[in-house]
C-alpha positions, 0 to 999 in steps of 0.5 A: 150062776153057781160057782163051785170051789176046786180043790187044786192039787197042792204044787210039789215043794222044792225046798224046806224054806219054800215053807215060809210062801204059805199064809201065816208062816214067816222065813226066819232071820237067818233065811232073810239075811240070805236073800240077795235082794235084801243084800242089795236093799241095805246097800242101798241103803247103807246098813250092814248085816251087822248093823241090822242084827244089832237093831233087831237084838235091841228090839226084841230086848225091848219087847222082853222087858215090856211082855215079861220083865222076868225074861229081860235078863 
């Protein structure tokens, strides 16, 4: 049996953040801090939008230091 491969039609994108729905592309931070549903996830879990963009910030500090020490300023 032969299967052949079909080239689908790509689906129209209705908006630039729909960019993030293909492989290998993220939404940004500020694209997921507005996402609802993250919203009711930390207050689920009681975790400020303040809170959150605090930890990010230490980490991304963290992996500065570690790559290249001269950007941890």
């Amino acid at each position: 049996m032969m299967i052949r491969s079909m080239n689908l039609p790509s689906k129209p994108r209705s908006h630039a953040s729909d960019l993030w729905q293909e492989a290998g592309l993220e939404p940004s931070l500020s694209d997921v801090l507005r996402d609802p549903i993250i919203h009711q996830v930390m207050r689920r879990d009681g975790v400020s939008a303040e809170q959150l963009t605090a930890v990010i910030a230490q980490a991304q500090s963290g992996l500065r230091r570690r790559l290249c020490p001269c950007l941890a300023a």
